[in-house]
Structures are given as structure tokens and as C-alpha cells.
DRENDO-1510 file (C-alpha; in Angstrom, 1 decimal, always signed):
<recs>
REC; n; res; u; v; w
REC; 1; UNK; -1.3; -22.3; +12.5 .
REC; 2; UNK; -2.9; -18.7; +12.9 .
REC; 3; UNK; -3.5; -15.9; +10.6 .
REC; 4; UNK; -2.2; -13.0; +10.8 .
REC; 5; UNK; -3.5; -10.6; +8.0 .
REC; 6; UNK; -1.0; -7.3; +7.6 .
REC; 7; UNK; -2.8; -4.3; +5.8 .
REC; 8; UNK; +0.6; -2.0; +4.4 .
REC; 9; UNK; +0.5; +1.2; +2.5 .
REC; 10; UNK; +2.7; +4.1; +1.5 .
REC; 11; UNK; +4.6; +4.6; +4.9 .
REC; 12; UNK; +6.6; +0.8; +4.4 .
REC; 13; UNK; +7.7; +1.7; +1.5 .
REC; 14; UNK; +8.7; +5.0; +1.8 .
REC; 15; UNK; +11.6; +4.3; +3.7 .
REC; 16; UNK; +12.6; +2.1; +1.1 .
REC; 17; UNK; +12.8; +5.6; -0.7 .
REC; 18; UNK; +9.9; +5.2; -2.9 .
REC; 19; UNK; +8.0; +8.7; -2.9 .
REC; 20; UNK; +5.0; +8.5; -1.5 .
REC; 21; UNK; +1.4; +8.2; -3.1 .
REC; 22; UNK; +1.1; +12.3; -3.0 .
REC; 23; UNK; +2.5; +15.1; -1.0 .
REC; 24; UNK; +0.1; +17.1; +1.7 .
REC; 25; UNK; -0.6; +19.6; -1.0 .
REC; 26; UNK; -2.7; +17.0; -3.1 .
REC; 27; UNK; +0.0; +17.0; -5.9 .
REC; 28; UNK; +1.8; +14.2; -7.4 .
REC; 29; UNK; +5.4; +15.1; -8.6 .
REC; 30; UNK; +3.8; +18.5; -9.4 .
REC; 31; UNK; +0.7; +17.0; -11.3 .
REC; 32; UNK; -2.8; +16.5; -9.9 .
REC; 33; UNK; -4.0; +13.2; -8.8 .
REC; 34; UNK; -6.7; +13.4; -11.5 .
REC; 35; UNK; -4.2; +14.0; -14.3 .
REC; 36; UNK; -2.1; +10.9; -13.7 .
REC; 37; UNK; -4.6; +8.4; -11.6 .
REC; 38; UNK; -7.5; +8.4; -13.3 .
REC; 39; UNK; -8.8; +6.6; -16.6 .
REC; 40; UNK; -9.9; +10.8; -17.6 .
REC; 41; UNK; -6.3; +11.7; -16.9 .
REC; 42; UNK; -5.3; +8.7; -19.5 .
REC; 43; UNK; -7.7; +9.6; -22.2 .
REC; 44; UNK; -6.9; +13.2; -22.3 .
REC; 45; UNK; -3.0; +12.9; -21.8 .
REC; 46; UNK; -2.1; +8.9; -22.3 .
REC; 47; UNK; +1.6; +10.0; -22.8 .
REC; 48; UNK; +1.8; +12.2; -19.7 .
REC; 49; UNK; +0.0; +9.2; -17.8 .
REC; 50; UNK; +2.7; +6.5; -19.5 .
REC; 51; UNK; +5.5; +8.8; -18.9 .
REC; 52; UNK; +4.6; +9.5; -15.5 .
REC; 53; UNK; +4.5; +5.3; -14.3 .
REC; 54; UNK; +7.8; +4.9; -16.4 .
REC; 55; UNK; +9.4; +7.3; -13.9 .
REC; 56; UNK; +7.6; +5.2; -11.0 .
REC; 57; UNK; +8.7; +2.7; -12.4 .
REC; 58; UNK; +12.5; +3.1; -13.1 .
REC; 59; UNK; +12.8; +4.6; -9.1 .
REC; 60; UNK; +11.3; +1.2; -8.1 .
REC; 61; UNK; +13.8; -1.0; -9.5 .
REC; 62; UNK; +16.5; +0.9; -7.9 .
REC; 63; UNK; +15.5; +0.9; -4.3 .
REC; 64; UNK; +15.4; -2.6; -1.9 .
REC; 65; UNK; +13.4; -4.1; +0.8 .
REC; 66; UNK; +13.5; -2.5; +4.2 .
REC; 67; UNK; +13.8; -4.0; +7.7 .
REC; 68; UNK; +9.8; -4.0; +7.8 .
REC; 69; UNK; +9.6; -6.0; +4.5 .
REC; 70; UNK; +12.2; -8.6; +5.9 .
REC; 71; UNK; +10.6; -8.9; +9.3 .
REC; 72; UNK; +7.1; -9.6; +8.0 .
REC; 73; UNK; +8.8; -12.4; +6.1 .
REC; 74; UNK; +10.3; -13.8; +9.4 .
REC; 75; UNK; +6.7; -13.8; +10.5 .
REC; 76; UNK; +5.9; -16.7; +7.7 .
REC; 77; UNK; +8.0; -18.9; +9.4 .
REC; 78; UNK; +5.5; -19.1; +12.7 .
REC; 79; UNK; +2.2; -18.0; +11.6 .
REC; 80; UNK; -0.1; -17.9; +8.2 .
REC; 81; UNK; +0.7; -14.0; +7.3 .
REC; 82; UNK; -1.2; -12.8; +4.1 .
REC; 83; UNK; -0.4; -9.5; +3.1 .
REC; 84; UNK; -3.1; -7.2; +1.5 .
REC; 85; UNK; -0.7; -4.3; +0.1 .
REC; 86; UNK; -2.6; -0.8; -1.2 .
REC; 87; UNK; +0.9; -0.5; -2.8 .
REC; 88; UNK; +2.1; -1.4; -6.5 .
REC; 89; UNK; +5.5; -1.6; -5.6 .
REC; 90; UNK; +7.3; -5.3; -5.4 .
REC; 91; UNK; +9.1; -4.7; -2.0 .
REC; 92; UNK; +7.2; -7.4; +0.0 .
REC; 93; UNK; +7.8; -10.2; -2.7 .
REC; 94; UNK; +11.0; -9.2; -3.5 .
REC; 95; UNK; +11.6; -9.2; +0.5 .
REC; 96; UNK; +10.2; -13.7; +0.3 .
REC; 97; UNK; +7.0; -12.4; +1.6 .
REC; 98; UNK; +4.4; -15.1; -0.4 .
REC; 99; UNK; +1.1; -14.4; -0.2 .
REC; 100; UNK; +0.7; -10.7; -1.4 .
REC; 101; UNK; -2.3; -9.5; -2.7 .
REC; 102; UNK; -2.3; -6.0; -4.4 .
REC; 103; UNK; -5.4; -4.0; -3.8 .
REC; 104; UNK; -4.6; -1.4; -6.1 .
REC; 105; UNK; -2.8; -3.1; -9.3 .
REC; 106; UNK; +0.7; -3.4; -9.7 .
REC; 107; UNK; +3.6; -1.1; -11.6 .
REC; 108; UNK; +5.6; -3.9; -12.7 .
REC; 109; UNK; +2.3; -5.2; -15.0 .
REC; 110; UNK; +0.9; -4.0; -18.1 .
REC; 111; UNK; -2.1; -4.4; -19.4 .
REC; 112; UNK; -4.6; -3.9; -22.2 .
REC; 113; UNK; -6.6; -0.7; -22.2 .
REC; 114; UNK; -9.4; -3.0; -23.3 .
REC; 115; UNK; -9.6; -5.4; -20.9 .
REC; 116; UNK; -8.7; -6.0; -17.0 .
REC; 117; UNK; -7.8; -9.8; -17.9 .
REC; 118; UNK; -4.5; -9.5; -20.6 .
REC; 119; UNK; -2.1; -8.6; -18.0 .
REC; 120; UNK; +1.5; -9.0; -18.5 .
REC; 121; UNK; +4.9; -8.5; -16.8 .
REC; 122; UNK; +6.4; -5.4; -17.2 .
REC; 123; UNK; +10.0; -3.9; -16.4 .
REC; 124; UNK; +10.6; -1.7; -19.1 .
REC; 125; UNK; +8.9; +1.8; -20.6 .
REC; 126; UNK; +5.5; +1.5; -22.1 .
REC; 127; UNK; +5.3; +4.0; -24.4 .
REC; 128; UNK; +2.2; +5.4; -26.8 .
REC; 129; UNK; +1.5; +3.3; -29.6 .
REC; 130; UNK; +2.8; -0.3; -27.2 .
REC; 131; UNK; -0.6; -2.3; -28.0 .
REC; 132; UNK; -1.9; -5.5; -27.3 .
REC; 133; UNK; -2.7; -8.3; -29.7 .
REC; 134; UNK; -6.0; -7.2; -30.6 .
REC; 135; UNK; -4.4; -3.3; -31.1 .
REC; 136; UNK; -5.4; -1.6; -27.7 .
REC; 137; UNK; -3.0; +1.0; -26.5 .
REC; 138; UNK; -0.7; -1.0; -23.1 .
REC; 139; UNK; -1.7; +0.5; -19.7 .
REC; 140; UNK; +0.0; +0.2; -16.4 .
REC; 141; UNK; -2.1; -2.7; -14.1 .
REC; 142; UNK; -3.0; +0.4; -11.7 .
REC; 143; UNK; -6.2; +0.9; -10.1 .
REC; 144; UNK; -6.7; +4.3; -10.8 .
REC; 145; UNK; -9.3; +6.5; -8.9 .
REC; 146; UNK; -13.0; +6.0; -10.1 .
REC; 147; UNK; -12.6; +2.1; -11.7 .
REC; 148; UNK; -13.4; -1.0; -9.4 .
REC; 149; UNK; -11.5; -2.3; -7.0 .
REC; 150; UNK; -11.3; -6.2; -8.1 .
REC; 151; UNK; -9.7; -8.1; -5.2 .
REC; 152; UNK; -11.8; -6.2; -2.9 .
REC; 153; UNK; -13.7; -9.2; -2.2 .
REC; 154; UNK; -10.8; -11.6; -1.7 .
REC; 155; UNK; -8.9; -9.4; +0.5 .
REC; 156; UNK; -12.3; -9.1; +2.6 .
REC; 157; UNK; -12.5; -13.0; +2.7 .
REC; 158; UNK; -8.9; -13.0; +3.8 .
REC; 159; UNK; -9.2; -10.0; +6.4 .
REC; 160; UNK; -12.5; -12.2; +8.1 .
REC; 161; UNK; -10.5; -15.4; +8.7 .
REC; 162; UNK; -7.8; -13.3; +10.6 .
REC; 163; UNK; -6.4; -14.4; +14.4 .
REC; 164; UNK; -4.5; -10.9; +14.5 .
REC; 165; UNK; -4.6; -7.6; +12.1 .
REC; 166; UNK; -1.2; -5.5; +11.6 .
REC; 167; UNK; -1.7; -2.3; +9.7 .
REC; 168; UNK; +1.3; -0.5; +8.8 .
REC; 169; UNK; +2.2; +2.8; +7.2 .
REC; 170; UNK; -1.0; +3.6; +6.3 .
REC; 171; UNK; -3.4; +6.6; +6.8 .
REC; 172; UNK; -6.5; +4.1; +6.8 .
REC; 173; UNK; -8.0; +7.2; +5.1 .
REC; 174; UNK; -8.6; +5.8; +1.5 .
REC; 175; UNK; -11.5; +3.6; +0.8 .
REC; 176; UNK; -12.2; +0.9; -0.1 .
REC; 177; UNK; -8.8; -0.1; +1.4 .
REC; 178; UNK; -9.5; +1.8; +4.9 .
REC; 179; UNK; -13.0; -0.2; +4.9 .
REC; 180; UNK; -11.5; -3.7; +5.6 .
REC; 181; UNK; -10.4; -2.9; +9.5 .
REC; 182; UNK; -14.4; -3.4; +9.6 .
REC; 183; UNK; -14.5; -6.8; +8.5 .
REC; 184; UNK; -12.4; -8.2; +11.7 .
REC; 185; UNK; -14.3; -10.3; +14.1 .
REC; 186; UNK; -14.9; -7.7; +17.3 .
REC; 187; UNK; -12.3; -10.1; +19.5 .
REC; 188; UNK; -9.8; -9.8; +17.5 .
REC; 189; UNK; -6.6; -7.7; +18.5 .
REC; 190; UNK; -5.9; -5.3; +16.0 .
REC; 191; UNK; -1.9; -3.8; +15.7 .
REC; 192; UNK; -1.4; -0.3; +14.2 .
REC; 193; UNK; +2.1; +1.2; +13.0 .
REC; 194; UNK; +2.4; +4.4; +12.1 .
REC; 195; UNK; +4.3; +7.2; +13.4 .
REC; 196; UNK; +1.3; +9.7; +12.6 .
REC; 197; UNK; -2.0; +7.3; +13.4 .
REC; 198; UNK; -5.2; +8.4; +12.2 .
REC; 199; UNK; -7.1; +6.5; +14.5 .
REC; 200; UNK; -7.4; +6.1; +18.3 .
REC; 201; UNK; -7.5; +3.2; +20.8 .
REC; 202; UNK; -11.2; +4.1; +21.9 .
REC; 203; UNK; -12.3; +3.3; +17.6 .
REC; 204; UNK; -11.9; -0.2; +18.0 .
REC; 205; UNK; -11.7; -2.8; +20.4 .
REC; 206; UNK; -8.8; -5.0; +20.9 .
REC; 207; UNK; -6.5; -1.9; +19.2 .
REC; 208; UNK; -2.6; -1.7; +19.9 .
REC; 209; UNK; -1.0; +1.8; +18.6 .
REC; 210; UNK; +2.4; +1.4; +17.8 .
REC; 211; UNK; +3.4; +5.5; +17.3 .
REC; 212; UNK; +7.1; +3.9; +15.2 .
REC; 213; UNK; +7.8; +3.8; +11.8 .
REC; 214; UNK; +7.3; +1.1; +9.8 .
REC; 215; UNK; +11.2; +0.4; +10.0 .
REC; 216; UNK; +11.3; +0.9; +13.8 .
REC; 217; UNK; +8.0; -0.6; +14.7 .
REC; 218; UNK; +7.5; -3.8; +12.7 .
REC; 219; UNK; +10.6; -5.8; +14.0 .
REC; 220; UNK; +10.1; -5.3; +17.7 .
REC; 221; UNK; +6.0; -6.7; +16.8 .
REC; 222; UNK; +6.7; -9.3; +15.3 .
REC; 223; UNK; +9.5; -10.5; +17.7 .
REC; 224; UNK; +6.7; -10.1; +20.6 .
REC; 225; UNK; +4.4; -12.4; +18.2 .
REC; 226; UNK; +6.8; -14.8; +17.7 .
REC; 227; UNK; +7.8; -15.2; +21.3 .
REC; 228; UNK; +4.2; -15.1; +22.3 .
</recs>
């Protein structure tokens, strides 16, 4: 059976009617990126940074799959399809998609400010003064800008052993996310969705440009994979 590795970000989720990771003007629901996504923004604010994932949070658990979510799952049914996700949203495993990995943490997981390894589910408010056993104030399992990326290397190992790449929805402008189109072998055809793509056929070999939306474009794919 073949791989097929999808790389999603903001745009699948988006028409799920998640707000995107920020607007064009650099602002996040009116704050900056550093106030809210960084472990700075959490030591000088923590209850501005809590309060601001508990409104993440809340939207996510009223919004559903999309038709780009399902269809990837349809995929499963033919080929090996391992999703790497810069997302922290639940769409893709809520959709039956089963092998997510989630570059960039995950909203509904907490965790100890103390340590990357107590991580624990998480569908309700974490407020100032939640703490884990040993007393450290609960953060949300979010990558924020400036820590280490851990599954970087597993989603690299996955992203080498792929027969086919599908990007969707994303800008392939943040790194190290953007970095792991470079770790397909050169023969390897290479599908991008996006109604705005940031990169053009002549960048890679082997590249497909699919100018749709996640919504419109991932379907019609994956039926031409399928009947392939």
C-alpha cells in the first residue's frame, strides 16, 4: 500500500469556521502574536494567554469537520495517508482520519508549565492558579513561537517514506513546518491546494497546483487518486 503524506494548515480548517492563525495585519483577535504565542507573552500576562486559548477553545468544540476532513479520510481506505497537521484543532480525528500528528501542540491538551511530558486532555477553561501535581501553573499543549518543535523529527521520517505529498491550506511560509516539502525524494509528485499558493510549479519538480479551496479541491484529488 502507498503513502501518501498530507501537510494541512490554517486554510482546512477555516472553512470549518475556525478563525485563522492571524489576520494580514499581524494581529490575533486584536492582540499581537507575541502577547498570546509566545512563552514571554505567558510569563508577563499568563491570564491574558489562558483566557485567550479558552476562547480558541470554546469556538472549536462548536464547529464540525468539513468536506476536506472527510475526503482525506476516504483516502485511508486505499492508501497509507499520515497526516502532519500545523493545526491544534481536532477536525481531522474527529473527521476518522488516524494517523495525525500535530506539529504544533494541540488545544484540547493541557500541560504542565514545568515540563513538556505531563500532558493531559483538556475540554474545559484552564484558568490561573489550575496546577499540576507538583504545583506548576496548567498551560495549553501549544507550540508557541521561540520553543522547539518536538515531532519535527518524526514528521520528517514520515514526510521521506512518502509515494505522493498533498499540502493543503497552507501558506508553506512558517518554518520549520514549510521546511519538510524539502525532505521528499526529487521523483516524487507533490499536490498543492490552496486558493492563494505561495509557490510555483517551476520550485519543485513533480509539483501539481490545485488554485481551489481546501473544500473544493481535496474531494475531486482524492477521487483522481483513488481511481488512479
Amino acid at each position: 500500500m502507498k503513502n501518501i503524506v498530507v501537510l494541512t494548515g490554517a486554510g482546512i480548517s477555516t472553512e470549518s469556521g475556525l478563525k485563522t492563525f492571524r489576520d494580514a495585519d499581524g494581529l490575533w483577535e486584536g492582540h499581537d502574536v507575541m502577547e498570546v504565542a509566545t512563552p514571554e507573552g505567558f510569563q508577563n500576562n499568563p491570564e491574558l494567554v489562558l483566557e485567550f486559548y479558552n476562547q480558541r477553545r470554546r469556538q472549536l468544540l462548536t464547529v464540525e469537520p468539513n468536506a476536506a476532513h472527510k475526503a482525506l479520510v476516504t483516502l485511508e481506505a486505499h492508501f497509507n495517508v499520515q497526516i502532519i497537521t500545523q493545526n491544534v484543532d481536532d477536525l481531522h480525528e474527529r473527521a476518522g482520519s488516524s494517523q495525525v500528528l500535530h506539529l504544533h501542540g494541540e488545544l484540547l491538551k493541557s500541560r504542565s508549565s514545568n515540563s513538556t511530558n505531563e500532558i493531559f486532555d483538556c475540554k474545559q477553561d484552564i484558568l490561573l492558579g489550575d496546577t499540576c501535581k507538583n504545583g506548576y501553573q496548567m498551560r495549553p499543549h501549544i507550540v508557541w513561537f521561540g520553543e522547539a518543535v518536538p515531532l519535527l523529527e518524526e514528521a520528517i521520517a514520515i514526510t521521506e517514506k512518502a509515494d505522493y505529498l498533498i499540502i493543503i491550506g497552507t501558506s508553506m511560509q512558517v518554518y520549520p513546518a514549510a521546511s519538510l516539502i524539502d525532505f521528499v525524494n526529487f521523483s516524487t509528485p507533490i499536490y498543492f491546494i490552496d486558493p492563494k499558493p505561495a509557490i510555483s510549479n517551476s520550485q519543485k519538480n513533480n509539483l501539481t497546483i490545485i488554485t481551489e479551496t481546501a473544500v473544493a479541491g481535496t474531494p475531486t484529488l482524492v477521487a483522481s487518486l483513488i481511481d488512479k
